[in-house]
N, C-alpha and C positions, 0 to 999 in steps of 0.2 A: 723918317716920318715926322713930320709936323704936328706937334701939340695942339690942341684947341683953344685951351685955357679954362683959370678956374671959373669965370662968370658963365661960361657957358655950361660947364660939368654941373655948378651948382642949379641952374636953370632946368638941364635933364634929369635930376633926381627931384626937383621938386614935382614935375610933370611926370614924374613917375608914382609918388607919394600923393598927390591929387588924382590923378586916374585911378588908383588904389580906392581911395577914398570917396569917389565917384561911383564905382563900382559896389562902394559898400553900402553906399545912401540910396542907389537907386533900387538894390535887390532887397533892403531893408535886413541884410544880414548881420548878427553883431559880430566884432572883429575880438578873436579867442585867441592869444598870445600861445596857448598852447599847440595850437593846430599848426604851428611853424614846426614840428618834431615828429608833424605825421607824415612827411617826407621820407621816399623810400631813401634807409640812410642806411651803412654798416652800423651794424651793433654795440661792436664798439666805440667806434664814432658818437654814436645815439652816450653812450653813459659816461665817454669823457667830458660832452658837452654840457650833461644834466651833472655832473662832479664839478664843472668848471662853474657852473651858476650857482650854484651850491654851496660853493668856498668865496664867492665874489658877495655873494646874499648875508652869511657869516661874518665877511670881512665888515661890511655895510651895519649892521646890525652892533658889532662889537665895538665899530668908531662912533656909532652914534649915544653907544653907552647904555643899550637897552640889556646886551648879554654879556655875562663874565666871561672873558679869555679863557678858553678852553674850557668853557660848559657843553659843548655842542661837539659832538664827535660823526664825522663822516664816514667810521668804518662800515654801519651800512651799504652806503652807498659804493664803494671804493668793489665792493667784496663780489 
């Protein structure tokens, strides 16, 4: 099978990413990051991924020097 290439892959996400956003301007709906998890998902799935943003958010937060290394504990979420 024959590749396409990257000019044209990037060409089909962006007309993916504008239809998206077409869709949003025309129904005048706002666009809610969180409704991406309202997906029928497995459970687990669901709470690796919210653990996985979670320690990615931490990590983001502690480089920029806002929070002390190891002030924030994810056992909550883990459990």
């Amino acid at each position: 099978m024959k590749r396409r290439g990257k000019k044209r892959a990037t060409i089909a996400i962006a007309r993916m990413i504008l239809t998206a956003i077409y869709a949003l301007l025309s129904t005048g709906e706002v666009f809610n990051p969180s409704d991406l998890k309202k997906f029928d998902m497995p459970e687990n799935l669901k709470r690796k991924q919210t653990l996985s943003s979670a320690k990615e958010a931490i990590t983001l937060l502690v480089s920029l020097g806002l929070v002390p290394a190891g002030s924030i504990s994810l056992d909550a979420l883990a459990g």
